[in-house]
C-alpha positions as CSV (number, residue, x, y, z in Angstrom):
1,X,95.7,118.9,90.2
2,X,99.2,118.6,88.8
3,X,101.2,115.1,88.9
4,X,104.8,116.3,89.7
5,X,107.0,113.9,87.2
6,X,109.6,112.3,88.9
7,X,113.8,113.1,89.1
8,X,114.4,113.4,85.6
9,X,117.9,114.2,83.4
10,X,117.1,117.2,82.0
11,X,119.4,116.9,79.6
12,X,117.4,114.2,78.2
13,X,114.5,116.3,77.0
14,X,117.1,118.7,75.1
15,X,119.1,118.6,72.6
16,X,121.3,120.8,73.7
17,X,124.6,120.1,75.1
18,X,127.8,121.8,76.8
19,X,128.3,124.8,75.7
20,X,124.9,125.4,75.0
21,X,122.6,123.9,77.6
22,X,121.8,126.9,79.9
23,X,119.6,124.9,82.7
24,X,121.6,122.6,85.4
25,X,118.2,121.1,87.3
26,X,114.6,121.5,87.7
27,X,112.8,122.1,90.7
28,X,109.0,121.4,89.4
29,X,107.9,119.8,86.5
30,X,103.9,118.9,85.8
31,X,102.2,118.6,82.7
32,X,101.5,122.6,83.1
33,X,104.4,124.2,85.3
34,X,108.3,123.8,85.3
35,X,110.4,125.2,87.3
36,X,114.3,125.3,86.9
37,X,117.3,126.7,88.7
38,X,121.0,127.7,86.1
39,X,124.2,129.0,87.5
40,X,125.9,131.5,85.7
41,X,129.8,130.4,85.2
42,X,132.0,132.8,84.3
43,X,133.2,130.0,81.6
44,X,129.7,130.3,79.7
45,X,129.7,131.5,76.0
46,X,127.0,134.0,77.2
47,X,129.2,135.8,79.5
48,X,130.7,139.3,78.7
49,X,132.1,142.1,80.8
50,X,131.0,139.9,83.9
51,X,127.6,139.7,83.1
52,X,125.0,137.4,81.6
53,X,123.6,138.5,78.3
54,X,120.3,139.3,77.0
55,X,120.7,136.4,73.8
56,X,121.6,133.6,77.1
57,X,118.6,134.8,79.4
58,X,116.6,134.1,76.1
59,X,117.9,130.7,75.7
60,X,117.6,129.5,79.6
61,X,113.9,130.6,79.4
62,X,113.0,129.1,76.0
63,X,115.3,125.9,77.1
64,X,113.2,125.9,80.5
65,X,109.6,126.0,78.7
66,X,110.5,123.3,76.4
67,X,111.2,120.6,79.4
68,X,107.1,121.2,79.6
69,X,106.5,119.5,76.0
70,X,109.9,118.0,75.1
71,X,109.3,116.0,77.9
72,X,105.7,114.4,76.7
73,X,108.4,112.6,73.3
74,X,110.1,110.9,76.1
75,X,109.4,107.4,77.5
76,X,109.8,105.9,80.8
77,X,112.5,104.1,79.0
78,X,114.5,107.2,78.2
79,X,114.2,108.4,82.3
80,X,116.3,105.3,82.9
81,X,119.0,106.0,80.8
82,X,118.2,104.6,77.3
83,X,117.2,107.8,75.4
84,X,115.3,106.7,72.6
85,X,113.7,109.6,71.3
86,X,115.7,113.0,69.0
87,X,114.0,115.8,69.6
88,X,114.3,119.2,67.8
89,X,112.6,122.6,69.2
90,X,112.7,126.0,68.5
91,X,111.4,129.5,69.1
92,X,108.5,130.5,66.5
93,X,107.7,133.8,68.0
94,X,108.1,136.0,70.7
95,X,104.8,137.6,71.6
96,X,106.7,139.8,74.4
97,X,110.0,139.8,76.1
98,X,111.1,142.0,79.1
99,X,114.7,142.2,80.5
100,X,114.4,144.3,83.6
101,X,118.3,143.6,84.9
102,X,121.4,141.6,83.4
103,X,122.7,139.2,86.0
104,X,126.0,138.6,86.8
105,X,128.7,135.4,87.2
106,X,128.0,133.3,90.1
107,X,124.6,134.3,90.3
108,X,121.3,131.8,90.0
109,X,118.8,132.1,88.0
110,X,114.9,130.4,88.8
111,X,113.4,130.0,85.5
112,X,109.8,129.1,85.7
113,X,107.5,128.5,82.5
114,X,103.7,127.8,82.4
115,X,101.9,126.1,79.2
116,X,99.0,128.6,78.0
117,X,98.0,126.0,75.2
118,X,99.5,123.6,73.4
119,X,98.6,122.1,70.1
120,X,99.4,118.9,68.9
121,X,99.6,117.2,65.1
122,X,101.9,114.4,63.8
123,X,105.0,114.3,65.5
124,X,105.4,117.9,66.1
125,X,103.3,120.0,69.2
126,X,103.4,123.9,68.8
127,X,102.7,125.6,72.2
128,X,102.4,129.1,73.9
129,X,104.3,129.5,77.2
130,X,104.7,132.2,79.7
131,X,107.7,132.9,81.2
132,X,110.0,134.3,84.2
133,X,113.6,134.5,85.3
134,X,114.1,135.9,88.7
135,X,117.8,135.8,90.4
136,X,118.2,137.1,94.2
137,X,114.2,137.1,94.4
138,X,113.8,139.9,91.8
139,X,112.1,139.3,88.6
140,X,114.4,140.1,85.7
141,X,112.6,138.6,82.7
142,X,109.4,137.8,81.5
143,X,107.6,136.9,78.7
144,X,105.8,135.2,76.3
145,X,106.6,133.1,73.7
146,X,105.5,130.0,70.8
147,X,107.7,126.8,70.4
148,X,107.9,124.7,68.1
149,X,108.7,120.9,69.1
150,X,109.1,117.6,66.2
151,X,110.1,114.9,66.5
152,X,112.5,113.4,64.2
């Protein structure tokens, strides 16, 4: 069974910030599973010719799957506004990637990533993560991919 962690700033478990944070709100988020929900403005450096790239689907789903282990450097402390941990993460390798269909402004994307394995050493965790974008109900990524989180 997976314990559901409670309604958490998201923005707290990455470093990323206006213009580059590319996931508004999760939906689900265990120790396993996360689930995440990103609205495509037409304002958002990943927009061209009305449509959301390939390079800004990549981020939203390696941005979604880090919540997973970015989230285990966090505190309780940090949930409540004192953020307390700095946090750096990035991709080490894409195993696979399909991008069936390039969404458009105005439409949502549901990001969901699930942990394969994780390993973790001092102050860094290196994991494995499946993922999958869908928008309208139709899957338009997935893939599979190794992070790489530290601490600093």
């Amino acid at each position: 069974m997976h314990s559901q962690k409670a309604n958490v700033d998201l923005r707290k478990f990455l470093p990323h910030r206006k213009s580059m944070l590319m996931v508004d709100k999760h939906l689900l988020l265990t120790d396993t599973i996360i689930k995440t929900k990103f609205l495509i403005k037409e304002t958002n450096i990943f927009v061209e010719n009305n449509h959301f790239l390939e390079t800004g689907l990549i981020e939203n789903i390696a941005q979604t799957c880090s919540i997973i282990v970015g989230s285990s450097y966090f505190t309780d402390a940090d949930a409540d506004g004192e953020n307390n941990s700095d946090v750096i993460g990035f991709i080490s390798a894409i195993k696979y990637i399909n991008i069936y269909k390039l969404p458009k402004v105005t439409d949502v994307l549901f990001s969901e990533g699930n942990l394969k394995s994780r390993f973790d050493g001092e102050g860094f965790s290196i994991c494995t993560m499946t993922g999958k974008i869908r928008c309208n109900e139709e899957l338009i990524l997935d893939c599979e991919l190794n992070l790489f989180i530290k601490k600093n």
